[in-house]
SELOLO-635532 format. One record per atom (N, C-alpha, C, O): x, y negated, z negated; residue in one letter. Coordinates in steps of 0.1 Angstrom, whole numbers, plus 2048, in hexadecimal, padded with zeros to 3 digits. Example, Ala and Ser with C-alpha at 12.3 -4.5 7.8 and 13.67 -1.06 7.14 Angstrom:
REM SELOLO-635532
8848397B2a;87B82D7B2a;8848217B2a;88E8217ABa;8808167B9s;88980B7B9s;8818007B1s;8867F57B0s;
REM end
This chain:
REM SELOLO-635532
72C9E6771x;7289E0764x;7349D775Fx;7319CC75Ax;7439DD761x;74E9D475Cx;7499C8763x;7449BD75Fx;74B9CC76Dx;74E9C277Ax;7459B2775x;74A9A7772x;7379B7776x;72C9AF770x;72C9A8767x;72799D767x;7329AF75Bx;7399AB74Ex;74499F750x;74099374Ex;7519A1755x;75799875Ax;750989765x;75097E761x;74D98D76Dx;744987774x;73B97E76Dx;73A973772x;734980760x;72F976758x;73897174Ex;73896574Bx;742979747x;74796E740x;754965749x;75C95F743x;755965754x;75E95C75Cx;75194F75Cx;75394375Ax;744953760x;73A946763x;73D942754x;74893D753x;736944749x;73894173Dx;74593A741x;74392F747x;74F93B740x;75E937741x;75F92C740x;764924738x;75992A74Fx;75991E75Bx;750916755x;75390B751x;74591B753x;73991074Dx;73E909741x;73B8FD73Fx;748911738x;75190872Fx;7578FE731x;7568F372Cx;75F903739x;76B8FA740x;7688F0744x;7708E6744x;7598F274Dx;7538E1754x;74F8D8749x;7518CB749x;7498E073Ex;7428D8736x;74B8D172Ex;7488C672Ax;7588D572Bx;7618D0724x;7688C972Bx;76C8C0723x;76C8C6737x;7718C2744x;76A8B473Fx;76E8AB738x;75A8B7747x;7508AA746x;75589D739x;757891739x;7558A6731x;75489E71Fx;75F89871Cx;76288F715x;7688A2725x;77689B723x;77788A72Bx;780882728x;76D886734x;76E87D73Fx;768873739x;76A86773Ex;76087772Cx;75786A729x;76285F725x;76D860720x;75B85272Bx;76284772Ax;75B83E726x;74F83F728x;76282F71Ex;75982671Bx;76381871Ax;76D815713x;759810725x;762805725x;75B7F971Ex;74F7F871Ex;7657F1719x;7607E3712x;7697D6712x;7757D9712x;7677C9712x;76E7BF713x;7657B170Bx;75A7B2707x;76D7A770Dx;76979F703x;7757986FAx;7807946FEx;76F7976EDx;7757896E9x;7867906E3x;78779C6DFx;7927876E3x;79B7896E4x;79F78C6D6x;7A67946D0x;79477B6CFx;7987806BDx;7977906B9x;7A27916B4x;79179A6B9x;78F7A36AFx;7967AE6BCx;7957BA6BBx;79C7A86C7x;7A37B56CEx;7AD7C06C7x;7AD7CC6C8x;7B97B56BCx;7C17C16B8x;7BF7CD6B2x;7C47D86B1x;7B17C46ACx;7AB7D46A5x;7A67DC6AAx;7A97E86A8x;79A7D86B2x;7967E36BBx;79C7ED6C3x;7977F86C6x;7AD7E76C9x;7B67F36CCx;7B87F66C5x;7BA8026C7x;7BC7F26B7x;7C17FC6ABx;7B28076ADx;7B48126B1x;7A98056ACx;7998106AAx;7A08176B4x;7A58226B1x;7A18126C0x;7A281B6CBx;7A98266CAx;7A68316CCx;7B78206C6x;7C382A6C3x;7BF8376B7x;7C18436B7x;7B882E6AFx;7BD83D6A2x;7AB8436A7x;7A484B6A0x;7A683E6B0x;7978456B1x;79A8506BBx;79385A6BAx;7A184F6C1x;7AB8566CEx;7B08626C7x;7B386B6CFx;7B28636BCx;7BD86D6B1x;7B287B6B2x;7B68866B5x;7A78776AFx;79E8816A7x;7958826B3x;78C88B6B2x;79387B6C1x;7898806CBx;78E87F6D7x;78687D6E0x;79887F6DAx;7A28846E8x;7938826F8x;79387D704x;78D8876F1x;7838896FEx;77887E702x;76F87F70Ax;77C8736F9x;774865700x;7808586FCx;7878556F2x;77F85370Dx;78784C713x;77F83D70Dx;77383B70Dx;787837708x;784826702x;79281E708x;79E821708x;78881370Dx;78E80970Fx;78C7FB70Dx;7807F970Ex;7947EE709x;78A7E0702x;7977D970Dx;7A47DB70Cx;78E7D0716x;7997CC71Cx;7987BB718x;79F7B471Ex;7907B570Ex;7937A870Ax;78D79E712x;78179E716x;794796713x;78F78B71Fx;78777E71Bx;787773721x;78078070Ex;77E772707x;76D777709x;76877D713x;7657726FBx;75977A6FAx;750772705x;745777706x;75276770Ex;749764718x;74A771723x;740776728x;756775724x;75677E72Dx;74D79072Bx;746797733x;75179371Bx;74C79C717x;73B797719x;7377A0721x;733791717x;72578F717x;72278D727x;71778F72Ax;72978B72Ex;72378B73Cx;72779573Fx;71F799748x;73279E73Dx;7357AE73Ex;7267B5738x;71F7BB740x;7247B4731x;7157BA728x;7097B7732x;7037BF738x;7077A5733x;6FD7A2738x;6FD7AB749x;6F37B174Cx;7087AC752x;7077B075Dx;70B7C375Dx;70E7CB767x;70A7C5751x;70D7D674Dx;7137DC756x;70F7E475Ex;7247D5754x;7327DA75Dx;7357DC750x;7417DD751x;7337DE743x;73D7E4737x;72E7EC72Fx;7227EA732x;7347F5726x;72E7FB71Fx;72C7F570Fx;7257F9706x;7347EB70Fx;7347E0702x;7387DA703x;7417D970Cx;7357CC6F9x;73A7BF6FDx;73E7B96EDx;7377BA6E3x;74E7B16EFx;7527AF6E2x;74E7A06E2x;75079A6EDx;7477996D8x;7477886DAx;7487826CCx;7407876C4x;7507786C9x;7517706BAx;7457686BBx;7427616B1x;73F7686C2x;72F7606C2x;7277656C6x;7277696D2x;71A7666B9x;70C76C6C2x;70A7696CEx;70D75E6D2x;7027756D7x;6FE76C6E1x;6F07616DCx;6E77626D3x;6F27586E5x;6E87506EBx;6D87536EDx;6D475E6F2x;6D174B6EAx;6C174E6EEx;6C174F6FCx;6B9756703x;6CC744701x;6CA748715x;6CE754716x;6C875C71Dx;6DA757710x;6E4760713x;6D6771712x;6D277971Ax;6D2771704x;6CA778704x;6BF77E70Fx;6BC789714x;6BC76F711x;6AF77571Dx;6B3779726x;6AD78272Cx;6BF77572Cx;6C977F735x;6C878C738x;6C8792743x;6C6793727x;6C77A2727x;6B97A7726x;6B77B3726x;6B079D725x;6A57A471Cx;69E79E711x;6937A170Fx;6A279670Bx;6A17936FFx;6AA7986F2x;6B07A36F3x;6AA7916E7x;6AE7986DDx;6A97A76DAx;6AF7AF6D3x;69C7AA6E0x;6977BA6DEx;6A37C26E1x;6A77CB6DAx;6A87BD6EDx;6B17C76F5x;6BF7CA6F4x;6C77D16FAx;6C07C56EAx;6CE7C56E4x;6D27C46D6x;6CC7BD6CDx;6DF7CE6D3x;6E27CC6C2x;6F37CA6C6x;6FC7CE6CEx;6EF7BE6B7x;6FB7B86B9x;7017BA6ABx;6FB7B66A1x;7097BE6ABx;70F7C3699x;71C7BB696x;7247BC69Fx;71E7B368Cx;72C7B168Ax;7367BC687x;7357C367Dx;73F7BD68Ex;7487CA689x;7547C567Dx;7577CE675x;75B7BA67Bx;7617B5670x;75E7A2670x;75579D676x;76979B667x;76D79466Ax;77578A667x;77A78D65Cx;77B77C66Cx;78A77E669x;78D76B66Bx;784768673x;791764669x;795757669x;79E755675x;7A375E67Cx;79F744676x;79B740683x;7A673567Cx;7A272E673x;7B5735683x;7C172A67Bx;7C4724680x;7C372568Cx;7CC715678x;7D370B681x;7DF710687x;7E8707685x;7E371668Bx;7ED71D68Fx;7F870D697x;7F47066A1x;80870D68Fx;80B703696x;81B706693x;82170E68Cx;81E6F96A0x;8316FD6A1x;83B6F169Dx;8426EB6A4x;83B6F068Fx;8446E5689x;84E6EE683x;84C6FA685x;85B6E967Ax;8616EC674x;8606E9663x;8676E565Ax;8516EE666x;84B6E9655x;83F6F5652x;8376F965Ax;8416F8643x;838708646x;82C6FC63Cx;82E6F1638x;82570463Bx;81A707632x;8116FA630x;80C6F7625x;8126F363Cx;8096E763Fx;7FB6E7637x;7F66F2633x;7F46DA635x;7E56DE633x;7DE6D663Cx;7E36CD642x;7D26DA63Ex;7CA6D564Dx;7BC6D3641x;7B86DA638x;7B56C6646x;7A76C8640x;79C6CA651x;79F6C865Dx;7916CE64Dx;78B6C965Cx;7876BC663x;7836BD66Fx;7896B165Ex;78B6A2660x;7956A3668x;7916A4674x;7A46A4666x;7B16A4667x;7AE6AD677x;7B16A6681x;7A96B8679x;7A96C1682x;7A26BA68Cx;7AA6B9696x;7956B468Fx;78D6B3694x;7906A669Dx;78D6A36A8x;79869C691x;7A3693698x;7AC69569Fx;7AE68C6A6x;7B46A069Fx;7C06A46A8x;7B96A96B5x;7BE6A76C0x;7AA6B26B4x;7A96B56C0x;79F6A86C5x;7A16A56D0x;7986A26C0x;7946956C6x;79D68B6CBx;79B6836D3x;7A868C6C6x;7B46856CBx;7BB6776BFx;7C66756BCx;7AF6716BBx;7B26676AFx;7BE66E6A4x;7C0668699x;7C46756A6x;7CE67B699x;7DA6806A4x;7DB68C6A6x;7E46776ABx;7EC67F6B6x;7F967D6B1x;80267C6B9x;7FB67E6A6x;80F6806A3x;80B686695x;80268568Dx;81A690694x;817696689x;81B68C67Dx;817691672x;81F68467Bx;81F67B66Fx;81367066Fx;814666668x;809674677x;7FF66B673x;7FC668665x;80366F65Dx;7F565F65Ex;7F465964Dx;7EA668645x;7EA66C639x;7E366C651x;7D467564Bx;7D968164Fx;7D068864Cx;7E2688654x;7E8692651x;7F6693641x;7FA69C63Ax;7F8687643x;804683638x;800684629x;80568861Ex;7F367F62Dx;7EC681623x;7EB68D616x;7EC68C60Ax;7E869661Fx;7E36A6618x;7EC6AB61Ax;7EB6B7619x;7F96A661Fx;8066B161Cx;8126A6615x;81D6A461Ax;80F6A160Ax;81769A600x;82269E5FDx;8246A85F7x;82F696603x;83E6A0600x;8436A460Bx;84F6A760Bx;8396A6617x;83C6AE620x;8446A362Fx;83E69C637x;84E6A562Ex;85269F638x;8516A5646x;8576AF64Ax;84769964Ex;84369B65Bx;847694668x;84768866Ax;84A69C66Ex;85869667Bx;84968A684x;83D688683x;85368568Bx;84A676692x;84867C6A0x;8506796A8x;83F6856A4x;8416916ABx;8336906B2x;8286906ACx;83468F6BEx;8216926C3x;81E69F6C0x;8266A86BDx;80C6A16BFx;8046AD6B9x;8036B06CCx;8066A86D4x;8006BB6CDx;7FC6C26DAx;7F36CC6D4x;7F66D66CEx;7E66C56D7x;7DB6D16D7x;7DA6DD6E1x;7D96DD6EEx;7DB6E76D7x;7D36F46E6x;7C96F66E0x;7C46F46D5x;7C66FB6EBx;7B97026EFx;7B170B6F7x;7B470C703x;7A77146F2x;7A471E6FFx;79D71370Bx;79670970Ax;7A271C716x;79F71E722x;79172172Ax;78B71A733x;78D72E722x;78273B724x;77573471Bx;77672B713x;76C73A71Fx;76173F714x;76274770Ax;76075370Bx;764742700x;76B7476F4x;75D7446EAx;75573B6EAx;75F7546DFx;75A7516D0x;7637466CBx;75E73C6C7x;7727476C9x;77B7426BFx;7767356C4x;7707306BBx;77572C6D2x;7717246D0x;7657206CCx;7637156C6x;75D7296CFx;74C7256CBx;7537246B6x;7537186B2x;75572B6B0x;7567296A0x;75C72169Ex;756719695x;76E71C6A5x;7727116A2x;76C6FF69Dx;76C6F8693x;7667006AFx;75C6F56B3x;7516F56A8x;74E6EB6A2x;74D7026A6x;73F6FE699x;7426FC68Cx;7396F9684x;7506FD687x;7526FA67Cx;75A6EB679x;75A6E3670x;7626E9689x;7656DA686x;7596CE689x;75A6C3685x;74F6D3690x;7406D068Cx;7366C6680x;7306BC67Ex;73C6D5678x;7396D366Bx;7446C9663x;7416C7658x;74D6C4666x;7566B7665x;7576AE665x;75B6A665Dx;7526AC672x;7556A267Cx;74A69C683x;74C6A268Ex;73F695686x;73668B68Ax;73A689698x;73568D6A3x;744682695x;74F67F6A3x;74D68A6ACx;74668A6B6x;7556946A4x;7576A06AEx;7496A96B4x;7486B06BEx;7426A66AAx;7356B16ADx;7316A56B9x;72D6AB6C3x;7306996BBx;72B68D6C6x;73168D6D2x;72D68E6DDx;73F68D6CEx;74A68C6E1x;75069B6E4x;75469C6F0x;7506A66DDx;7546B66E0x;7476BC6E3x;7446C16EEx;73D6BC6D5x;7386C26D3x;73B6D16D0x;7466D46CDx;7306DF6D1x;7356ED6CCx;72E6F46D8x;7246F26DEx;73A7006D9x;73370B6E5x;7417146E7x;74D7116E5x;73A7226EDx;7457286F2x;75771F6FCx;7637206FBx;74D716704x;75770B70Ax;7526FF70Fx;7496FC717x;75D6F7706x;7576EA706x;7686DE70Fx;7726E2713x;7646D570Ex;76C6CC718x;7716C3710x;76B6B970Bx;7826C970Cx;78A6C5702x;7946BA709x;79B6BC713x;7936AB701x;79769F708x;7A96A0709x;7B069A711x;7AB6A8701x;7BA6A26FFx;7BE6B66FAx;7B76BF6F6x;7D16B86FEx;7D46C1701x;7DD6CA70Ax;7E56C5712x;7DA6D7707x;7DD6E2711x;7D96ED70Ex;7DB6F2703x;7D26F4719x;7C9703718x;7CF70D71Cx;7DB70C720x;7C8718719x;7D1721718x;7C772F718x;7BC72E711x;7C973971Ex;7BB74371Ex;7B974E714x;7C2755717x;7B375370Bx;7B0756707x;7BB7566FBx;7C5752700x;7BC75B6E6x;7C475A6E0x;7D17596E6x;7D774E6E6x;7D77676EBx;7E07666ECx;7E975A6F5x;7F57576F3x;7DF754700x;7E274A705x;7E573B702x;7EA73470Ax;7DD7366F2x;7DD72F6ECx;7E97336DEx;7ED72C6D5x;7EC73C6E0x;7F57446D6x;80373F6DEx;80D73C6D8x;8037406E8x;81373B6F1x;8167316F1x;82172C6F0x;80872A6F3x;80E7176F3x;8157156E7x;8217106E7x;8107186DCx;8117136D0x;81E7186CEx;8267106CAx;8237246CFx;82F7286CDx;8387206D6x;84271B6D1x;83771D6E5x;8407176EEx;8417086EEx;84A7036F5x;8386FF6E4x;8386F26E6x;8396F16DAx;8326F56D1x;8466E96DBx;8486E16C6x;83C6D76C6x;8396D16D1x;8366D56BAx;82B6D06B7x;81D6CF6B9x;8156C56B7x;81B6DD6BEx;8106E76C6x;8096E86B6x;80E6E86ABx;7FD6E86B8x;7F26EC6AFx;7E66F56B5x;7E26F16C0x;7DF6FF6B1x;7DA7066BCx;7CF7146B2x;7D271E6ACx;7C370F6B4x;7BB7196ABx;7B87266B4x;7B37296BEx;7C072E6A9x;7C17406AEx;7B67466A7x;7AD7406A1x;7B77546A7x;7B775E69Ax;7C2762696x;7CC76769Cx;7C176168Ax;7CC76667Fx;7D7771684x;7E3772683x;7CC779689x;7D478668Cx;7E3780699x;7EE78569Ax;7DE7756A0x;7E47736ADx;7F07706ABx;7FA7736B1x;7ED762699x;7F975E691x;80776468Cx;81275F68Dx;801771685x;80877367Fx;813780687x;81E784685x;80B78368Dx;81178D694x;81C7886A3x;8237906AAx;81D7776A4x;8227726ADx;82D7676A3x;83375D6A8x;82E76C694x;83376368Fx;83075268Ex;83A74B68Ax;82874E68Fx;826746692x;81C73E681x;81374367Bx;82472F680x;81F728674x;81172B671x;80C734678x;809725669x;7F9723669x;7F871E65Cx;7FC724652x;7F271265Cx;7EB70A64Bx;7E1710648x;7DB71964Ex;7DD70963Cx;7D170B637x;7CB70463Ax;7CE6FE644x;7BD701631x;7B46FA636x;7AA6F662Bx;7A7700624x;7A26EB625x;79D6E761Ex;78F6EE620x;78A6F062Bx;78A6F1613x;77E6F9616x;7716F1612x;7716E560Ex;7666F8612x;75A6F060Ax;7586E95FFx;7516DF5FDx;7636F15F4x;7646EF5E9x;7726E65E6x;7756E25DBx;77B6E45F2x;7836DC5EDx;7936DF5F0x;79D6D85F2x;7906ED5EEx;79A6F05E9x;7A56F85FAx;79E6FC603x;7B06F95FBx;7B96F7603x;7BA70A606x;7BD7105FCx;7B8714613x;7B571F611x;7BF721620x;7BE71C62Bx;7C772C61Bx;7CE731622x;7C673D62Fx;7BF746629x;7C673D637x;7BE74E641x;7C275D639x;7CE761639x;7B9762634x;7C2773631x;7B1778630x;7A7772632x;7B178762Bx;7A778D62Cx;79C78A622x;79178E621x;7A278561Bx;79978660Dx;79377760Cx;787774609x;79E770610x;794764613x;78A761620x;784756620x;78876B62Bx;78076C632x;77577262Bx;76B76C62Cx;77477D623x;76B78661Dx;76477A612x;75777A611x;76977460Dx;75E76A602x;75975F60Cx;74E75B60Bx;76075C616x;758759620x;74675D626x;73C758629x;74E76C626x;73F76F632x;735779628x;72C78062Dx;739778614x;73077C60Dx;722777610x;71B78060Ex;71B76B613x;71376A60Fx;70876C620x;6FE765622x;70D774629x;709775635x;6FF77E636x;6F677C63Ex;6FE78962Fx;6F2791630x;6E5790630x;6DD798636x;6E1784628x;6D1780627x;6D177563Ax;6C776E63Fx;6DA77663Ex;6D776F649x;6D0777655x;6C777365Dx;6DB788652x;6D879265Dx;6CC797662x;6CA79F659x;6C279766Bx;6B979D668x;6B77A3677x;6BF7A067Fx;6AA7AD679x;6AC7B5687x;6BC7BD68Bx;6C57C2685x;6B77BA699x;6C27C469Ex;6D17B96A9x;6DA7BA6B1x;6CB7B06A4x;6D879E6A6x;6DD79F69Cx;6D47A1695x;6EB79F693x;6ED79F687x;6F679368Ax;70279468Bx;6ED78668Bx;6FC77B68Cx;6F977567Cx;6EF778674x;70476C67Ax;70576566Dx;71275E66Cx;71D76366Dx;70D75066Ax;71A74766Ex;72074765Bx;719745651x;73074A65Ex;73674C651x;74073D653x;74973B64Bx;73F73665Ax;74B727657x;74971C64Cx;73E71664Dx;74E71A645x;74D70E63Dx;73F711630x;73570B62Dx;74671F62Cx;73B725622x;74571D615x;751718615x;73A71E60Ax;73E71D5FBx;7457245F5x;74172F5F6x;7517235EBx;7577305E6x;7687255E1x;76F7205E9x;7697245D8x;7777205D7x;78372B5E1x;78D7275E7x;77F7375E0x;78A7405E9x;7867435F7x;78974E5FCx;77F73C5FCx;77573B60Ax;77E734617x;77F728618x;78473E620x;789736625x;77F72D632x;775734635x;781720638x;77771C63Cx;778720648x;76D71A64Cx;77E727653x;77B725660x;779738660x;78473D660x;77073F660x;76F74965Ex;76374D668x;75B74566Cx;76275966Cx;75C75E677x;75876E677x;762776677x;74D772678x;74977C67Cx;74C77F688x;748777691x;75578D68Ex;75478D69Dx;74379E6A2x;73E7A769Ax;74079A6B1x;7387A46ADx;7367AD6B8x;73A7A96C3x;7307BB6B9x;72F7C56C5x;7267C56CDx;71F7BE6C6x;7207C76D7x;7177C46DDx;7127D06E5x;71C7D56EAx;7087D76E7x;7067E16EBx;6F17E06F1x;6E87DC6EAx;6F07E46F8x;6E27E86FFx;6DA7EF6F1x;6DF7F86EBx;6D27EB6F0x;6C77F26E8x;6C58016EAx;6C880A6E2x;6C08006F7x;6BD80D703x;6CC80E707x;6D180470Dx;6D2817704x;6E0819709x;6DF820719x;6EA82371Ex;6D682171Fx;6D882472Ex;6DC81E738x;6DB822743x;6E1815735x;6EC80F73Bx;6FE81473Cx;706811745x;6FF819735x;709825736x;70883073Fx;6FD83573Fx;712835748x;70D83F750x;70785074Cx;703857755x;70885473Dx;70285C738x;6FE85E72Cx;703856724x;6F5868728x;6F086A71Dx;70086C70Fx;700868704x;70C874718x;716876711x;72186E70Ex;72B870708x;71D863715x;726856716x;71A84D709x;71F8486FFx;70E84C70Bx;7088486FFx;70B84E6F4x;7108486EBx;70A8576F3x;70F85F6E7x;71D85A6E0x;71E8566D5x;72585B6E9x;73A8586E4x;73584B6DEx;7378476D2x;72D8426E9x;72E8356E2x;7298336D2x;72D82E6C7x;7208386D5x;7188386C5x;72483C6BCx;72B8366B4x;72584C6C2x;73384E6B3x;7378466B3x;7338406A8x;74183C6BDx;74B8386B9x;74682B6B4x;74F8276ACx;73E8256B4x;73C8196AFx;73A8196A0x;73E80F699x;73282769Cx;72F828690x;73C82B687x;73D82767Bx;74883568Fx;756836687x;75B828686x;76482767Ex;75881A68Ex;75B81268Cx;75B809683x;76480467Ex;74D808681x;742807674x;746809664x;74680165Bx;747814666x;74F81E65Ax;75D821654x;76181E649x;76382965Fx;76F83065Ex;77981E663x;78281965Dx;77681B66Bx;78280F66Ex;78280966Cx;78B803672x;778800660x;7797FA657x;7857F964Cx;78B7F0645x;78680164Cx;794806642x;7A0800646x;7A77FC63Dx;7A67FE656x;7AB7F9660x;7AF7EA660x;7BA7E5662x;7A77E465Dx;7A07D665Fx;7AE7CE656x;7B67C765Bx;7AC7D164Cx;7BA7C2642x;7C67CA649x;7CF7C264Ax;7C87D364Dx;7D97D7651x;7D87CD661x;7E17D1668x;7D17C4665x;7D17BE66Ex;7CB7B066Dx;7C77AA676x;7CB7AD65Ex;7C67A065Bx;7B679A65Dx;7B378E65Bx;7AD7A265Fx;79F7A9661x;7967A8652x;79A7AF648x;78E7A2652x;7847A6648x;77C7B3648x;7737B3651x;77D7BD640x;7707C6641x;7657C463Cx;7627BF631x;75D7CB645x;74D7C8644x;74A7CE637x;74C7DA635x;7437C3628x;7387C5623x;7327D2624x;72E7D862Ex;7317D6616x;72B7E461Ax;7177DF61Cx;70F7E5623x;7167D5614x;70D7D361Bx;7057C7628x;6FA7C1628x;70F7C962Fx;7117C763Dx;7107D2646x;7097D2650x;7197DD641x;7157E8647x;7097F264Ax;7067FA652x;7047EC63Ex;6F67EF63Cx;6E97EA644x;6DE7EF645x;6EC7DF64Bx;6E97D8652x;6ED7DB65Fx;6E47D9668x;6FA7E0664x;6F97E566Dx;6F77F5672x;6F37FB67Cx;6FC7FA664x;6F380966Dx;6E180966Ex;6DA812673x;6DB7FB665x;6CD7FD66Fx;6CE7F867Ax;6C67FE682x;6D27F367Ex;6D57EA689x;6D67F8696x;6CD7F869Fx;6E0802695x;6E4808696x;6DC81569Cx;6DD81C6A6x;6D5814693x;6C982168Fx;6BF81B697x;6B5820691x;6BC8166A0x;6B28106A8x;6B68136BBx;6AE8146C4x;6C88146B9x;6CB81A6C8x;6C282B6CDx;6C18356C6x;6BF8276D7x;6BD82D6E5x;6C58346EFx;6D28346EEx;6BF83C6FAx;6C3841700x;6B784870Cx;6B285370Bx;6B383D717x;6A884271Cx;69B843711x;69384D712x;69A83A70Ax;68B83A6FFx;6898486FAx;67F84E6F8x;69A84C6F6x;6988546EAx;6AA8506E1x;6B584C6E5x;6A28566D2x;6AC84E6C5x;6BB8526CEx;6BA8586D9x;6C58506CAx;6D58576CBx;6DB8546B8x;6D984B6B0x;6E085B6B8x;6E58576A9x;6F485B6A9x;6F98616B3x;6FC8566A0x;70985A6A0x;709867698x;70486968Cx;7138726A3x;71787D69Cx;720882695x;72488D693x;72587368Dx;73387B689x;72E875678x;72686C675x;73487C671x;732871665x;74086A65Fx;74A86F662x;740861659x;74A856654x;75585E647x;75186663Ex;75E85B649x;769861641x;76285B62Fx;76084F62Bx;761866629x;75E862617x;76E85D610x;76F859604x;
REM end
C-alpha cells in the first residue's frame, strides 16, 4: 500500500515537472519595424519580470521584413509602421485573416549634424533636400525660417533607409502632402528610389550616417535621436506653427484617429493632422498577428501570445513617454481590445488571461 502510495505521488511528481518543464519552453518570436523596437524590448524585459516562463523575442529588421515574416509564418508576430497593403493582405487571406492593432505612437525627425541646435524645417524645405533642389545648408529657403541663424556654406547629405521600411512609408507620405514635386519624381511606399544621398539600413543605420557625416540630415524615430545624442528641428505644422518631436505633441496628433478605426485592421494615418500642438510627421506603429492563431506551434504559445499582447495594450502603455512613445488613447484601446476579442485558436475564442494593472 506504501509502496503504491509513493509510486503515484512520484507519477503525480513527474507529470508536474513535465508540465511545468513544457510551459517553461513556450516561446515567441517576432520582428519587424525598427521604429517602435526600443520599446518593445523595454515590454520584453519588464514582461520577463512577472512570467519567467515565456521566452519573447523582437528581432527588428524593418516592417517590410516583419510582414513577409507574418505573410510566410516564420514569426509569431509582425511589427510594421505601415498597414499592410491590399496586395500585401491577400497574401495572408485577406483582411478577414488578420488583426492588426496599433500598439503606440511616436514622430518621425529631421535628425541632423551641424553645429547649430534647434533648426526649423518646413515640409517644402524637406522634400527639397531629398529631391535634391535644396543642396547646401545656407540655401535662401532654409535661411529663411531660421532668421539669425548662422548657417555654414556646407553640403546637405541626405540619408536614407535602405530596407522596406514604415519610417519610410510615413516619411514619404507626409512629404507628399508638401510637395507636388516630390509626390511626381519619389513618390510614397515602404521603398522608394531616392535620387540624391546615402542609405543606410534600418534606424539605427540611418542614425550613424547622420552622426558620422557633418552635414548629414536623415529622418529617424525620435527615440533613435535622442538616445544617440543626436540634433533634430522642428517642423512647421498644419496650422503654422513650428513643433518640436516629444510625446504630447504626437498624442494631439493621433487624437482625431478613432473614427477612422474600424474591424479588426486598425490603420489610421496621423501625419500633417490639425492642432496648433500637433506635431506633423507623426505615426502610428502597429502589431500584426493571425486571426486564427494556429500558426503558432501551440494552443499554449497562443495563449502567452494573447497575454502578452494584451499586457502590452494595457500595462506597457505606461512605459511608452519614458522612451519618447505616445500612449495609446484610452479610446484606442477600446478599439483594440475588440479587435482583440475576435482572436482564435483552431476556430475557437482564446482570450487574454491576465488582467491589466488598476
Amino acid at each position: 500500500m506504501i509502496s503504491m502510495l509513493k509510486r503515484t505521488a512520484l507519477c503525480i511528481a513527474l507529470s508536474l515537472m513535465t508540465s511545468t518543464i513544457a510551459w517553461a519552453q513556450v516561446r515567441l518570436a517576432g520582428a519587424g519595424a525598427t521604429f517602435p523596437q526600443p520599446l518593445y524590448e523595454r515590454w520584453i524585459a519588464e514582461y520577463g519580470k512577472t512570467h519567467p516562463d515565456v521566452q519573447l523575442d523582437y528581432g527588428g529588421g524593418g516592417s517590410g521584413q516583419g510582414i513577409k515574416g507574418i505573410t510566410d509564418k516564420t514569426i509569431d508576430f509582425a511589427g510594421s509602421d505601415a498597414p499592410m497593403s491590399k496586395a500585401e493582405l491577400a497574401k495572408v487571406g485577406g483582411a478577414d485573416a488578420i488583426v492588426e492593432i496599433p500598439s503606440c505612437a511616436g514622430g518621425v525627425v529631421p535628425a541632423y549634424n551641424l553645429p547649430v541646435k534647434d533648426l526649423k524645417f518646413t515640409g517644402e524645405v524637406l522634400a527639397g533636400i531629398y529631391i535634391g533642389t535644396i543642396s547646401d545648408w545656407n540655401d535662401p529657403k532654409i535661411q529663411e525660417i531660421n532668421a539669425g541663424v548662422q548657417l555654414p556654406a556646407l553640403p546637405i547629405t541626405p540619408a536614407w533607409r535602405t530596407d522596406g521600411s514604415g519610417t519610410n512609408y510615413v516619411f514619404t507620405n507626409y512629404l507628399a502632402t508638401q510637395s507636388d514635386d516630390f509626390k511626381g519624381s519619389i513618390g510614397v511606399g515602404k521603398q522608394v528610389k531616392w535620387p540624391v544621398g546615402q542609405g543606410g539600413k534600418g534606424n539605427p543605420g540611418v542614425a550613424a550616417i547622420v552622426q558620422q557625416t557633418s552635414g548629414a540630415i536623415g529622418y529617424i524615430e525620435q527615440n533613435y535621436a535622442d538616445k544617440n545624442n543626436i540634433e533634430y528641428g522642428s517642423v512647421k505644422n498644419k496650422d503654422g506653427k513650428f513643433v518640436k518631436a516629444a510625446p504630447d505633441a504626437v498624442s494631439v496628433a493621433s487624437a482625431g484617429a478613432v473614427d477612422e478605426m474600424k474591424g479588426t485592421t486598425l490603420a489610421a494615418s496621423i501625419w500633417n493632422q490639425p492642432g496648433d500642438g500637433a506635431y506633423p510627421i507623426s505615426s502610428f506603429t502597429y502589431l500584426i498577428v493571425y486571426k486564427d492563431l494556429s500558426n503558432v506551434k501551440s494552443k499554449e504559445q497562443a495563449q502567452a501570445l494573447v497575454d502578452f499582447l494584451h499586457w502590452a495594450i494595457h500595462d506597457g502603455q505606461k512605459l511608452a513617454p519614458d522612451l519618447d512613445y505616445a500612449p495609446l488613447a484610452p479610446a484606442v484601446v477600446e478599439k483594440v481590445d475588440a479587435a482583440m476579442d475576435t482572436l482564435t485558436y483552431g476556430g475557437s475564442p482564446i482570450k487574454a488571461s491576465i488582467a491589466e494593472a488598476k
